[in-house]
PQR file of N, CA, C, O and H, with PARSE charges and radii, in Angstrom:
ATOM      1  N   UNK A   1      -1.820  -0.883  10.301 -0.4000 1.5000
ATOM      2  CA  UNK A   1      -1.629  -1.145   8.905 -0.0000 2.0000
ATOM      3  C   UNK A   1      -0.549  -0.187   8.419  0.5500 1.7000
ATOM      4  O   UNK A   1      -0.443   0.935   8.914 -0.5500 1.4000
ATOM      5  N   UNK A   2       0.234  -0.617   7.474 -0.4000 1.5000
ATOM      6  CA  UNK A   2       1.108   0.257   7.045 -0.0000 2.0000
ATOM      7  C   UNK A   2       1.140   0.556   5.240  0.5500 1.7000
ATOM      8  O   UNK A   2       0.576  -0.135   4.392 -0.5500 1.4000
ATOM      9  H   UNK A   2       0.148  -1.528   7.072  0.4000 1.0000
ATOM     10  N   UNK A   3       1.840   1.589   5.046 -0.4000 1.5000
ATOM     11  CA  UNK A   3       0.805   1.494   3.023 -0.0000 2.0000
ATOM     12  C   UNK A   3       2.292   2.931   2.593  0.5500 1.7000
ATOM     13  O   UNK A   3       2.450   4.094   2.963 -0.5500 1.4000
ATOM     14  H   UNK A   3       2.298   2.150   5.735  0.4000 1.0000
ATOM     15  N   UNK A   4       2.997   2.096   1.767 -0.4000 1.5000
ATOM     16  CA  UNK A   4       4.121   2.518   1.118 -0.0000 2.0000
ATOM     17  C   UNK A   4       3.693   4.130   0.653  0.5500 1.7000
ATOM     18  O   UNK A   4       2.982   4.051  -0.350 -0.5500 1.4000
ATOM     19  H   UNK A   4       2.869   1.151   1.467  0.4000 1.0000
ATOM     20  N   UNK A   5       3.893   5.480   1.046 -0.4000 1.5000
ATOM     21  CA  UNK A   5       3.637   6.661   0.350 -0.0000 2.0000
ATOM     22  C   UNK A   5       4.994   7.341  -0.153  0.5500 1.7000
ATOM     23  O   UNK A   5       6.061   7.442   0.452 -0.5500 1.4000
ATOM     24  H   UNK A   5       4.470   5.544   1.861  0.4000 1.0000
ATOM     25  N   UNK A   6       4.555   7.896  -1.776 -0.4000 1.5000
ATOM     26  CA  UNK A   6       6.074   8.779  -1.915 -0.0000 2.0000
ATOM     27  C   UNK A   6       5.704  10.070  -1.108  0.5500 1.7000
ATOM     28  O   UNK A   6       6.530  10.887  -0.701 -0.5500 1.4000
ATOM     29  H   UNK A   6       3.688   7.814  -2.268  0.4000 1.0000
ATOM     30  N   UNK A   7       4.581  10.128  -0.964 -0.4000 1.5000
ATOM     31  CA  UNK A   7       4.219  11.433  -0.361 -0.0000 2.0000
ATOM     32  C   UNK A   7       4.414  12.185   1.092  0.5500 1.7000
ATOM     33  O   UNK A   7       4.315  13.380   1.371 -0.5500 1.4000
ATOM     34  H   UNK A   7       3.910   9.464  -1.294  0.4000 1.0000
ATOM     35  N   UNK A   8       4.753  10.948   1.984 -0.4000 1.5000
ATOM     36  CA  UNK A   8       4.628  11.185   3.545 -0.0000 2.0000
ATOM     37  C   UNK A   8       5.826  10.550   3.838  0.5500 1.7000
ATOM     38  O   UNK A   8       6.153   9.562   3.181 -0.5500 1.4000
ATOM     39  H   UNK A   8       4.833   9.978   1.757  0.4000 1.0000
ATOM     40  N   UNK A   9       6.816  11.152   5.096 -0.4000 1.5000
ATOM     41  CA  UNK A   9       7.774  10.026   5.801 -0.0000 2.0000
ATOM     42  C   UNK A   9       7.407   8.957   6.219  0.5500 1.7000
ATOM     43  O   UNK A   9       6.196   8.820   6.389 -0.5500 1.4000
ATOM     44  H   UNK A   9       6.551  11.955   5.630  0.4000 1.0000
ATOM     45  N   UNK A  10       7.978   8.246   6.416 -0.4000 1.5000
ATOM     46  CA  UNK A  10       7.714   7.051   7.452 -0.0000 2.0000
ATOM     47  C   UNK A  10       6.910   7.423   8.886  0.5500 1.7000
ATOM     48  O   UNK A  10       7.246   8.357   9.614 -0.5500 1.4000
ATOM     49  H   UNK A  10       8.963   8.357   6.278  0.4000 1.0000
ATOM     50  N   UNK A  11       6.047   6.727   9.088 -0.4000 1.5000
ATOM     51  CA  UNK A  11       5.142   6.805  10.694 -0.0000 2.0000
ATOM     52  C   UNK A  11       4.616   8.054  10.524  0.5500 1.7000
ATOM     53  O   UNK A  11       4.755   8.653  11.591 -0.5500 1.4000
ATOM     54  H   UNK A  11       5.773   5.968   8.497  0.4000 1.0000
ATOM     55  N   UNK A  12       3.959   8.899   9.522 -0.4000 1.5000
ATOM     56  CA  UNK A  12       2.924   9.534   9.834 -0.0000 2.0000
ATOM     57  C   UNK A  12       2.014   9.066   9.329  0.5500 1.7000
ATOM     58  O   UNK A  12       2.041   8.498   8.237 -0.5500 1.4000
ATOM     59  H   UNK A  12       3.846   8.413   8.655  0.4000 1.0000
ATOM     60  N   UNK A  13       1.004   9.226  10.063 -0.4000 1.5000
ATOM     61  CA  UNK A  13      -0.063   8.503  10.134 -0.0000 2.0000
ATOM     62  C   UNK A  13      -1.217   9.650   9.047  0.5500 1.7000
ATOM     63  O   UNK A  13      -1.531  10.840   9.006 -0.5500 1.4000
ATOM     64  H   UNK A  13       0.982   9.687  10.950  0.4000 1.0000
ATOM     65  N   UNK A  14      -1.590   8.086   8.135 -0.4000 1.5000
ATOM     66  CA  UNK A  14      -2.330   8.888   6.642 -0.0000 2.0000
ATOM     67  C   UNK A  14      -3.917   8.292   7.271  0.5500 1.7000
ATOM     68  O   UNK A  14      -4.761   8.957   6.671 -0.5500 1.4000
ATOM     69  H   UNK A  14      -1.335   7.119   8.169  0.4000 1.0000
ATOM     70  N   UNK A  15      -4.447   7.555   7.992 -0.4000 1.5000
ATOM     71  CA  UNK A  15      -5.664   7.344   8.297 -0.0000 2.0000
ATOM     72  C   UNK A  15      -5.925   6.895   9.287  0.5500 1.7000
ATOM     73  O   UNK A  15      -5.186   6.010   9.719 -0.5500 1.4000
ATOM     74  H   UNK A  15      -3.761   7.015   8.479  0.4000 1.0000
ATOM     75  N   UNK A  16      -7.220   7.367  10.152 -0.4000 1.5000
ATOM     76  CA  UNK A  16      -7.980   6.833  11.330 -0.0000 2.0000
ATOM     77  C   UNK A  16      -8.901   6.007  10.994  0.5500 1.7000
ATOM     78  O   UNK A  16      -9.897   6.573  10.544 -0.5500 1.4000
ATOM     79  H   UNK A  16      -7.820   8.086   9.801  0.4000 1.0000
ATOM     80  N   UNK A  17      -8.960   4.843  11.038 -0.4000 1.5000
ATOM     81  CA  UNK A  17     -10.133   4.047  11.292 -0.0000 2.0000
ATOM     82  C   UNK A  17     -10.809   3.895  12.372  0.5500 1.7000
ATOM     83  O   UNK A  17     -11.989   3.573  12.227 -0.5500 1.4000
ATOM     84  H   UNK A  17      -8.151   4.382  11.403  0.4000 1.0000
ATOM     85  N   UNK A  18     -10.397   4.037  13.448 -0.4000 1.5000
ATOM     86  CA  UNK A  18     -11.140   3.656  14.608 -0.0000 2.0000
ATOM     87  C   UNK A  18      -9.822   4.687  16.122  0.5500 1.7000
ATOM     88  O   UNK A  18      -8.634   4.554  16.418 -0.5500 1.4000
ATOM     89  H   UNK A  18      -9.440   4.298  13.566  0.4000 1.0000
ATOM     90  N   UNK A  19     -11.063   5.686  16.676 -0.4000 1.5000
ATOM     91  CA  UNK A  19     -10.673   6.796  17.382 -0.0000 2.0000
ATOM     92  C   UNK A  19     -10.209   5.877  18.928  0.5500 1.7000
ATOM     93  O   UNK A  19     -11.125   5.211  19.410 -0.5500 1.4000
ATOM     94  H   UNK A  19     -12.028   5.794  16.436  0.4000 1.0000
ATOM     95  N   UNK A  20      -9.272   5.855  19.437 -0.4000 1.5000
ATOM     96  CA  UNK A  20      -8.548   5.126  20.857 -0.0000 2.0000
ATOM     97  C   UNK A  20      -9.377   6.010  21.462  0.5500 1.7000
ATOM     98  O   UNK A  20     -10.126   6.814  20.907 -0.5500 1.4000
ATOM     99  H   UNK A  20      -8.528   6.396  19.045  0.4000 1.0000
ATOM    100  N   UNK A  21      -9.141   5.749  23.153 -0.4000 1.5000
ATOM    101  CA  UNK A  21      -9.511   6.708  24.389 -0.0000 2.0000
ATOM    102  C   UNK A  21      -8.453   5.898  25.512  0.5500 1.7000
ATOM    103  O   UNK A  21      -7.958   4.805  25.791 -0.5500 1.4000
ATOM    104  H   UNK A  21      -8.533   5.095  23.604  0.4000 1.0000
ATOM    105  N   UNK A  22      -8.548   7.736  26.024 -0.4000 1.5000
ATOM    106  CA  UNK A  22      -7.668   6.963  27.104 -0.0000 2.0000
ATOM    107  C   UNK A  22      -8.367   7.819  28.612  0.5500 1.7000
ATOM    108  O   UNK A  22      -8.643   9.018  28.593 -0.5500 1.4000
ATOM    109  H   UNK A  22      -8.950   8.623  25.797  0.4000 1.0000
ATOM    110  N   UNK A  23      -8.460   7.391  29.201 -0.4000 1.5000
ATOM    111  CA  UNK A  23      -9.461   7.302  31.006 -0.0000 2.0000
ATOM    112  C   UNK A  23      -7.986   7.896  32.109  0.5500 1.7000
ATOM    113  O   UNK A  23      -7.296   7.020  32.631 -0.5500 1.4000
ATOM    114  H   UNK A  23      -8.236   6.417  29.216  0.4000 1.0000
ATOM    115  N   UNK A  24      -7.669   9.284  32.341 -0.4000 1.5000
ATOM    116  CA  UNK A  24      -6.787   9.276  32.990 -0.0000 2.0000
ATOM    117  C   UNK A  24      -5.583   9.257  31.969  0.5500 1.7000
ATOM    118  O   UNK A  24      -5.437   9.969  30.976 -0.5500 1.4000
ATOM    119  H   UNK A  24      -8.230   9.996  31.917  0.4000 1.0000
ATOM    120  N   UNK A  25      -4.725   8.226  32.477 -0.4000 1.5000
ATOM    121  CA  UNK A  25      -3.312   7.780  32.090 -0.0000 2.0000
ATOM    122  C   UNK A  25      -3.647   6.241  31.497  0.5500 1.7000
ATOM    123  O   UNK A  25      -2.825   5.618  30.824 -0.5500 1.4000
ATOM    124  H   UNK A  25      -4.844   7.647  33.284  0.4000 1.0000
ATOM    125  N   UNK A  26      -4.618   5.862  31.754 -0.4000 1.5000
ATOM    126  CA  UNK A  26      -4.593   4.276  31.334 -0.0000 2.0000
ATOM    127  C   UNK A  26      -5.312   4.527  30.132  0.5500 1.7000
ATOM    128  O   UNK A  26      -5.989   5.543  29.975 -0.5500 1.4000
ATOM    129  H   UNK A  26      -5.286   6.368  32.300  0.4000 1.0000
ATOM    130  N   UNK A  27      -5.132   3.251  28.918 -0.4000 1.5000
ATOM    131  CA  UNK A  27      -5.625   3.274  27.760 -0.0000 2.0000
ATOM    132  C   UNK A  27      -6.511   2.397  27.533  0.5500 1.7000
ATOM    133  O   UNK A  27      -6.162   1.226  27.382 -0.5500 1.4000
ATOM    134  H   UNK A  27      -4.583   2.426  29.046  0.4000 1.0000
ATOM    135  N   UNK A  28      -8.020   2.816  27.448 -0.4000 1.5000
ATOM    136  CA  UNK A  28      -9.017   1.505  27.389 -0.0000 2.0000
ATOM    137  C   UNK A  28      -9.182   1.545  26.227  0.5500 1.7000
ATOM    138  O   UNK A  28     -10.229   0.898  26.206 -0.5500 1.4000
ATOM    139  H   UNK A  28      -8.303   3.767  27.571  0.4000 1.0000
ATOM    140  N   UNK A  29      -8.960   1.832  25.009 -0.4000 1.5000
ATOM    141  CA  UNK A  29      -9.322   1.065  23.924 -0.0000 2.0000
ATOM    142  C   UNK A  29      -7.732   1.995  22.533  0.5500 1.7000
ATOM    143  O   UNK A  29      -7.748   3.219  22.404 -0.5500 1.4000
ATOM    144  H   UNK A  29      -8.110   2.358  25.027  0.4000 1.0000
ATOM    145  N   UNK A  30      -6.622   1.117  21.740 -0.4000 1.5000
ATOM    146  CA  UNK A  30      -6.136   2.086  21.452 -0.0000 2.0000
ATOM    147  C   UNK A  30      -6.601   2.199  19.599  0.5500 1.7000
ATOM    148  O   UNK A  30      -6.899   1.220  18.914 -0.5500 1.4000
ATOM    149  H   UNK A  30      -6.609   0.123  21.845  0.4000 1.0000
ATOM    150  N   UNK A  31      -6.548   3.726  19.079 -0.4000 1.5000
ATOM    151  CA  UNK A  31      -6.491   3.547  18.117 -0.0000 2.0000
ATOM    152  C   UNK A  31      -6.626   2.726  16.588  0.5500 1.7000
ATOM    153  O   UNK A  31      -5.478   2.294  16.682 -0.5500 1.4000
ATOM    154  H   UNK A  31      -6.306   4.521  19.635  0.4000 1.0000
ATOM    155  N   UNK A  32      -6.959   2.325  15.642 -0.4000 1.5000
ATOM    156  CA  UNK A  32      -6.543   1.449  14.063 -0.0000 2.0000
ATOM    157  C   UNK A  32      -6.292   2.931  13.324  0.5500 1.7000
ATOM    158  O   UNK A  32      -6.771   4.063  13.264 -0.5500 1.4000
ATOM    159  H   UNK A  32      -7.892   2.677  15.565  0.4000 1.0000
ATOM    160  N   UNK A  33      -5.161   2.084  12.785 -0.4000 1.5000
ATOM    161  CA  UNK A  33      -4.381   3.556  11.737 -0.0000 2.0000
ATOM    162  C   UNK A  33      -4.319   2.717  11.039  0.5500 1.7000
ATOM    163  O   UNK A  33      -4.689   1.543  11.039 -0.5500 1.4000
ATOM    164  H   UNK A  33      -4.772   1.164  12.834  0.4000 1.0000
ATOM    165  N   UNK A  34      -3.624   3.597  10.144 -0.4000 1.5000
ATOM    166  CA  UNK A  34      -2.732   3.119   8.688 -0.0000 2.0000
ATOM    167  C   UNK A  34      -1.485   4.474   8.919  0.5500 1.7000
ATOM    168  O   UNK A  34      -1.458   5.625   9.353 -0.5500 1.4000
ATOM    169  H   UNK A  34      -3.324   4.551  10.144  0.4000 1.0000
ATOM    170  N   UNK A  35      -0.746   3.674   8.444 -0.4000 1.5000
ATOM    171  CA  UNK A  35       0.720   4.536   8.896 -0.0000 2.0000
ATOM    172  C   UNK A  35       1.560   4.407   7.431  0.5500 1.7000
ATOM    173  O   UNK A  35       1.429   3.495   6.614 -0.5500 1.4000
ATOM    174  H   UNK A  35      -0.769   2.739   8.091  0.4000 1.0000
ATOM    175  N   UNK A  36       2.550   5.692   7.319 -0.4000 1.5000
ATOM    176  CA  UNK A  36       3.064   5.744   6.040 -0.0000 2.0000
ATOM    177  C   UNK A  36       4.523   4.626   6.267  0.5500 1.7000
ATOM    178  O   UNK A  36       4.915   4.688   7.432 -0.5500 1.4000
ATOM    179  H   UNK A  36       2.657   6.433   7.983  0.4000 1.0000
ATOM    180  N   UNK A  37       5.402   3.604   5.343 -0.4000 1.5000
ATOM    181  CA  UNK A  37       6.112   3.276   5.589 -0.0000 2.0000
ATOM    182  C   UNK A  37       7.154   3.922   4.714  0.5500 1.7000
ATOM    183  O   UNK A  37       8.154   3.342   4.291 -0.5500 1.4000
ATOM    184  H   UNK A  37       5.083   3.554   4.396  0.4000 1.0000
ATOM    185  N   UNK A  38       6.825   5.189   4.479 -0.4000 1.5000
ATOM    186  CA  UNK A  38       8.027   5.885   3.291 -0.0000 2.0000
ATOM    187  C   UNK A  38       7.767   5.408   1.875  0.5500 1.7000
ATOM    188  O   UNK A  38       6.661   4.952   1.583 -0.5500 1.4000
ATOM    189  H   UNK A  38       6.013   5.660   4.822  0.4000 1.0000
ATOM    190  N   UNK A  39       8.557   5.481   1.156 -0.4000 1.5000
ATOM    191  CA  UNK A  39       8.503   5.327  -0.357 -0.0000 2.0000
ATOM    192  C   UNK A  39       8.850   3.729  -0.511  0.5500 1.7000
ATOM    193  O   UNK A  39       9.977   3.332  -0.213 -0.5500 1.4000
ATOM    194  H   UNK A  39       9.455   5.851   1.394  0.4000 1.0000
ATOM    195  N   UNK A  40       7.928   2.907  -0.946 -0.4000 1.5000
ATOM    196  CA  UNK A  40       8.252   1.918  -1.549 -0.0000 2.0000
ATOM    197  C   UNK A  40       9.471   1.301  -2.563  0.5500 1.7000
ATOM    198  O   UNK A  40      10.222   2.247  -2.797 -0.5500 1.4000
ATOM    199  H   UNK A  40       7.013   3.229  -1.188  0.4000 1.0000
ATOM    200  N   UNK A  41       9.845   0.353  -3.098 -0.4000 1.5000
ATOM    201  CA  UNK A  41      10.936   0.267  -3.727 -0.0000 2.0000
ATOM    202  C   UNK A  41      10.619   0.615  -5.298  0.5500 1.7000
ATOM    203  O   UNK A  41       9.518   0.560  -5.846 -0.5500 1.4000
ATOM    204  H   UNK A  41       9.234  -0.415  -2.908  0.4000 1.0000
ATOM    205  N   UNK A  42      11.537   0.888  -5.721 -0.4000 1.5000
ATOM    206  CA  UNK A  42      11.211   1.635  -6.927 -0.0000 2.0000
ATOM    207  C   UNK A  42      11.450   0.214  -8.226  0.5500 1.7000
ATOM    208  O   UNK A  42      12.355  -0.621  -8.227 -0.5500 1.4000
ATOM    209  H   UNK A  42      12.432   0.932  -5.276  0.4000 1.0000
ATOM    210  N   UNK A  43      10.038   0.385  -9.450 -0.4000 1.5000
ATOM    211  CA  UNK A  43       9.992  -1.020 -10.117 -0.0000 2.0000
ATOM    212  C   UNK A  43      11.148  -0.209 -11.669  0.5500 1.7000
ATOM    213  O   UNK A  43      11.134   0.878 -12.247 -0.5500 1.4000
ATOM    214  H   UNK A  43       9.303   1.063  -9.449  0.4000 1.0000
ATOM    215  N   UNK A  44      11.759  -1.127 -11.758 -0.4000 1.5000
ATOM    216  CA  UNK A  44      12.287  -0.910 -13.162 -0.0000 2.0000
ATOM    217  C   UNK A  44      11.270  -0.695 -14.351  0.5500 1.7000
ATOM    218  O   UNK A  44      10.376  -1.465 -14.703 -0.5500 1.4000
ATOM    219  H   UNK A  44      11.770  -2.010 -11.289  0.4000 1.0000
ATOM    220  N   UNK A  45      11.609   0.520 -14.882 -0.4000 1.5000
ATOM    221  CA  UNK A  45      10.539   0.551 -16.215 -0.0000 2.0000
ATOM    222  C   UNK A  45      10.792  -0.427 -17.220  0.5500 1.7000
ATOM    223  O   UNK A  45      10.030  -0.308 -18.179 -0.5500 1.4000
ATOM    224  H   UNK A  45      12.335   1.145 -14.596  0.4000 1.0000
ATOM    225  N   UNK A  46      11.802  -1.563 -17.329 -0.4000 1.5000
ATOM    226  CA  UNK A  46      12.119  -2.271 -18.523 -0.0000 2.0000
ATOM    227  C   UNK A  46      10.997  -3.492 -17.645  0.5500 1.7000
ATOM    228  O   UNK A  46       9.936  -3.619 -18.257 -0.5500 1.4000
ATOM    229  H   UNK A  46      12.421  -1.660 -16.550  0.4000 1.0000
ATOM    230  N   UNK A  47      11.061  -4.073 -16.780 -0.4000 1.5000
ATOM    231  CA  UNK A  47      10.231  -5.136 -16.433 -0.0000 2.0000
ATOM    232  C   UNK A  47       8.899  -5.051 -16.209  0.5500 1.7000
ATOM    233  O   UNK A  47       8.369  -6.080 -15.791 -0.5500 1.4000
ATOM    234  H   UNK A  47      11.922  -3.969 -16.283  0.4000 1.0000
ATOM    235  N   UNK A  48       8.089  -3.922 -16.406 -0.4000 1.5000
ATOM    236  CA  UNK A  48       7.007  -3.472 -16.152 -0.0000 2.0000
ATOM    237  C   UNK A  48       6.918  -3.496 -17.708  0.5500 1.7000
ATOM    238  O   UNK A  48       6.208  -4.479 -17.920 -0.5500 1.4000
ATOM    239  H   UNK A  48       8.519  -3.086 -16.746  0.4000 1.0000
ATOM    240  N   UNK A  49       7.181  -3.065 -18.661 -0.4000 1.5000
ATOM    241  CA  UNK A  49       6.913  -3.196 -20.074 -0.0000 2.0000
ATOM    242  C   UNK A  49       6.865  -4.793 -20.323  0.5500 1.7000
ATOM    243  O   UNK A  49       5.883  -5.234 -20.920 -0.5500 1.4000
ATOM    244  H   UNK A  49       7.758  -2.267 -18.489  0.4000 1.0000
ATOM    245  N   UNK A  50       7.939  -5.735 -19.869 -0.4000 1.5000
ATOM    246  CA  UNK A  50       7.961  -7.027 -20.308 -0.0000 2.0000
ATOM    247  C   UNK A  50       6.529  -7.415 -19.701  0.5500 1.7000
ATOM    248  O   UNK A  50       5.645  -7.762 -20.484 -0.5500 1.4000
ATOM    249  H   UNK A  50       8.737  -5.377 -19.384  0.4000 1.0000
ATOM    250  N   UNK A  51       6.300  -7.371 -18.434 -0.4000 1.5000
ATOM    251  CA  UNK A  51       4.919  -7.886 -17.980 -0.0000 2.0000
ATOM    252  C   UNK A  51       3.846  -7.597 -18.932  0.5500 1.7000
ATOM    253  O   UNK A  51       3.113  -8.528 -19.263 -0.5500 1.4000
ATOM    254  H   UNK A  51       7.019  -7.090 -17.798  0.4000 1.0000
ATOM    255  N   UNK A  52       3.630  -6.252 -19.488 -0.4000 1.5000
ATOM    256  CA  UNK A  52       2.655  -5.757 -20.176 -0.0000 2.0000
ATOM    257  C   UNK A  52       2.645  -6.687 -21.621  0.5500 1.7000
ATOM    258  O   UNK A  52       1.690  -6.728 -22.396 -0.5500 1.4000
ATOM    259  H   UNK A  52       4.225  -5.495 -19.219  0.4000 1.0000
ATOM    260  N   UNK A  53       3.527  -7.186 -21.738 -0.4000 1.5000
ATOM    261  CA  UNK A  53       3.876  -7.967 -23.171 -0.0000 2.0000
ATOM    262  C   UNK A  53       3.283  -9.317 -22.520  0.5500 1.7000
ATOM    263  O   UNK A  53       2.287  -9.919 -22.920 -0.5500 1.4000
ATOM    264  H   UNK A  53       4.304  -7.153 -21.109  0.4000 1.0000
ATOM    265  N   UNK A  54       3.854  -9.558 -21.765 -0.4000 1.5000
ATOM    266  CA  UNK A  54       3.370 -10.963 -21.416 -0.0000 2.0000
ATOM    267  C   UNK A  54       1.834 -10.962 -21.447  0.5500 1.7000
ATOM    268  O   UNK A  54       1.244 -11.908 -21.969 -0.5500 1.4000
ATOM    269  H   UNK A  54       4.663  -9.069 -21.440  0.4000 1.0000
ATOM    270  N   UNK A  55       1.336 -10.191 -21.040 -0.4000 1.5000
ATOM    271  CA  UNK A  55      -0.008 -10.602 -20.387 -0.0000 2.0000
ATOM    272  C   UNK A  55      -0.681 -10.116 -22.158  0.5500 1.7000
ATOM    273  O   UNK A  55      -1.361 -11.071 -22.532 -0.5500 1.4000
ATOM    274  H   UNK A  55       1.815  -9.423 -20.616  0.4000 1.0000
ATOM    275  N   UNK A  56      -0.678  -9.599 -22.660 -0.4000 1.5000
ATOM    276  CA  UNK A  56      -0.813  -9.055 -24.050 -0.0000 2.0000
ATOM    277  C   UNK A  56      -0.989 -10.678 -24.728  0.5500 1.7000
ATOM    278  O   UNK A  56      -2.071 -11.234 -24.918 -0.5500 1.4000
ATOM    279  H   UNK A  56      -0.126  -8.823 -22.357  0.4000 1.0000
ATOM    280  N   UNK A  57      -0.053 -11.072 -24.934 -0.4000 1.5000
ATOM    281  CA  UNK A  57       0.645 -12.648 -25.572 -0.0000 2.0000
ATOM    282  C   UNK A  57      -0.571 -13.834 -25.301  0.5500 1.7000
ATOM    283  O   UNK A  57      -1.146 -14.522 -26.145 -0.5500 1.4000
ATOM    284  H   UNK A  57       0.825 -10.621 -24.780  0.4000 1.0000
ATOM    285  N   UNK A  58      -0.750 -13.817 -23.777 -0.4000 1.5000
ATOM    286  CA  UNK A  58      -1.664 -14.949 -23.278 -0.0000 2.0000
ATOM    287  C   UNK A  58      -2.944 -14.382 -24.243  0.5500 1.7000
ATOM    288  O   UNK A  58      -3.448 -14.918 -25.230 -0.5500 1.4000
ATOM    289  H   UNK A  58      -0.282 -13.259 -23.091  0.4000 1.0000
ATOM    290  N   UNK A  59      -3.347 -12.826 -23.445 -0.4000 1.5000
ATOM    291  CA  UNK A  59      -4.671 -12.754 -24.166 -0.0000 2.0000
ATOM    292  C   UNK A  59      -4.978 -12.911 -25.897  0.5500 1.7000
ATOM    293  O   UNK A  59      -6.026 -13.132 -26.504 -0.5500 1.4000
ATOM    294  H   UNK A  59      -2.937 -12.390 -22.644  0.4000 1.0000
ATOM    295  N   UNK A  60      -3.988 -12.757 -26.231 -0.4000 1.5000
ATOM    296  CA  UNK A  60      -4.328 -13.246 -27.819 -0.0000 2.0000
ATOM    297  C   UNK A  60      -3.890 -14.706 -27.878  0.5500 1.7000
ATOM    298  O   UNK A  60      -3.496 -14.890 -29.030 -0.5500 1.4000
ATOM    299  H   UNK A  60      -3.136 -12.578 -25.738  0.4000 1.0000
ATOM    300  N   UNK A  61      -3.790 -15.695 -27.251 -0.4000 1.5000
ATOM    301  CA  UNK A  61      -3.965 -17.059 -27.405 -0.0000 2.0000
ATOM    302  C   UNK A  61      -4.881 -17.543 -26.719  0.5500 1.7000
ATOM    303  O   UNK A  61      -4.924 -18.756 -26.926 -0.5500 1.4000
ATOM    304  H   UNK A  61      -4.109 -15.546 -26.316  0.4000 1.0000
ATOM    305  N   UNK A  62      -5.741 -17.171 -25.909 -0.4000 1.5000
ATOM    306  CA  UNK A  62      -6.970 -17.380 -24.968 -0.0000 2.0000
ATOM    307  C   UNK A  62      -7.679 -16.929 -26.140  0.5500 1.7000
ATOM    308  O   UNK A  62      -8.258 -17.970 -26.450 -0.5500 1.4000
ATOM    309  H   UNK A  62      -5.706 -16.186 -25.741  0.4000 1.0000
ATOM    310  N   UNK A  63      -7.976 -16.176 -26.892 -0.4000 1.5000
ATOM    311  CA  UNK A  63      -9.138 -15.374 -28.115 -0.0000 2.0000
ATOM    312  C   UNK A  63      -8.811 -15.912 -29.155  0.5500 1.7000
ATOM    313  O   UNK A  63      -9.536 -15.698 -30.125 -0.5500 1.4000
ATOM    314  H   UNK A  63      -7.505 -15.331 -26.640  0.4000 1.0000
ATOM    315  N   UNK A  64      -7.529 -16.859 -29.342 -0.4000 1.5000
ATOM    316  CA  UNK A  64      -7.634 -17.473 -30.727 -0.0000 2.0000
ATOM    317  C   UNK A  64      -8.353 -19.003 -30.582  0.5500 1.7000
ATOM    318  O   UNK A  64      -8.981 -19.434 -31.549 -0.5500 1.4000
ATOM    319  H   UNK A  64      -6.939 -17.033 -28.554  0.4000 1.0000
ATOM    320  N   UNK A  65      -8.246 -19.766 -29.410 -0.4000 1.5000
ATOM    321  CA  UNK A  65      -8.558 -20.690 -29.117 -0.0000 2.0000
ATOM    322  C   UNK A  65      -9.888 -21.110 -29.827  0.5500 1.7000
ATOM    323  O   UNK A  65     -10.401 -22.202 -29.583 -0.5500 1.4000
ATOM    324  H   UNK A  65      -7.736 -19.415 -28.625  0.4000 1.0000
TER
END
């Protein structure tokens, strides 16, 4: 799994879900992570306000109904 952090580079690994083993050199069961993919893309603050309007708009015509 991978999960956008501003906090971590890319590929370090932010969680273990389930511990691998390995027998020797061979790998009988590997690892579940979650891995950082770096900083996500960054949202414009002007379109994040319009959304907030939008959804504002519906709910007062759903409650006037």
């Amino acid at each position: 799994m991978r999960e956008d952090s501003a906090e971590y580079e890319e590929g370090i690994v932010l969680e273990e879900y389930r511990k691998g083993f390995l027998l020797g050199e061979r790998l009988l069961r590997p690892s579940m992570v979650k891995v950082s993919a770096g900083p996500g893309p960054e949202k414009p603050l002007e379109a994040e306000g319009e959304e907030a309007t939008a959804q504002g708009s519906a709910e007062e015509e759903s409650s006037s109904s």
